[in-house]
N, C-alpha and C positions, 0 to 999 in steps of 0.2 A: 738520916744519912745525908753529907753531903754531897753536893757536885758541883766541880767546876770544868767548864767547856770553854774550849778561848784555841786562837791562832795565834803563833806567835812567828812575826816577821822576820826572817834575816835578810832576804834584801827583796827585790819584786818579782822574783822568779821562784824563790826559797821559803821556805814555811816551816813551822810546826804546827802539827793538830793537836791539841791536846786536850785529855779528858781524866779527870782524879777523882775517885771516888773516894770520901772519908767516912768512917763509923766509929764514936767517940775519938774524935781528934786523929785518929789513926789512916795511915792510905790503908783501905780494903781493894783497891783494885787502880789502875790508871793503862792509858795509852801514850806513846809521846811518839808521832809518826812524822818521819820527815817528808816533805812532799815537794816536786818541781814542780814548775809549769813546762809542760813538754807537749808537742803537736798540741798545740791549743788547749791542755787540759791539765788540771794537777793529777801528776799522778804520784803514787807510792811507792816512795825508793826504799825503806825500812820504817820498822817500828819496834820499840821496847814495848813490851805488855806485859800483860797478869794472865790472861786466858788458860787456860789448862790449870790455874792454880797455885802457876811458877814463873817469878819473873824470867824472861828472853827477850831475844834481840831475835827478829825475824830479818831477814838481808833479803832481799825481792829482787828477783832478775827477771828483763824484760821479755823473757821466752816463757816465764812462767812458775819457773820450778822456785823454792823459798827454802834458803838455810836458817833452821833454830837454832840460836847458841845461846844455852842457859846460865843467867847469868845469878854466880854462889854470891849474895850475901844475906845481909843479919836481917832485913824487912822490906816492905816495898816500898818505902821510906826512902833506905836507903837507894835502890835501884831505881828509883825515879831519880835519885838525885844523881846515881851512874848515869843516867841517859840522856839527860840534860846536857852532863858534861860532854857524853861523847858525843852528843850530835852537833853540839854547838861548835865543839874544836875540830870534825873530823867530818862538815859536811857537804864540801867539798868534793873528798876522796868517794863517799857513799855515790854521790850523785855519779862521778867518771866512770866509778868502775859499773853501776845501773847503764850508763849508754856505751859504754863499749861492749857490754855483752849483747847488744842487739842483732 
């Protein structure tokens, strides 16, 4: 089994966490979480994962409560490669709409 674990910067407040697990070449499982630094600490504004089995998008609000929205495609291949996309273009919007629901 593979693993790869890494941060990836978008600017010094902004982050991904990310974690891919491979078995024969294949993703068997990954996280790709976006994180701020907020009150001194990063915290977790969302994440694409595998967990339960099924690639989603978990959407995290600062009061607690977490929207899953599953997301349909062909492999976790590809939904790694949705998540990437979307955090990269849309992580911005994630971070706003996390502190305005505070």
């Amino acid at each position: 089994m593979g693993r790869k674990e890494y941060f990836r910067e978008i600017n010094e407040r902004t982050r991904l966490r990310v974690l891919v697990l491979t078995e024969q070449g294949q993703v068997s499982r990954f996280v790709v979480q976006l994180e701020s630094f907020h009150q001194n600490n990063w915290t977790p504004i969302c994440r694409y994962d595998t967990s339960h089995g099924f690639a989603h998008l978990d959407i995290l609000h600062a009061r607690g409560a977490t929207d899953k929205i599953r997301i349909d495609v062909m492999n976790f291949k590809e939904a790694l490669d949705v998540a990437f996309a979307d955090l990269l273009r849309n992580w911005e919007r994630y971070i706003t709409a996390y502190l305005e629901g505070e």
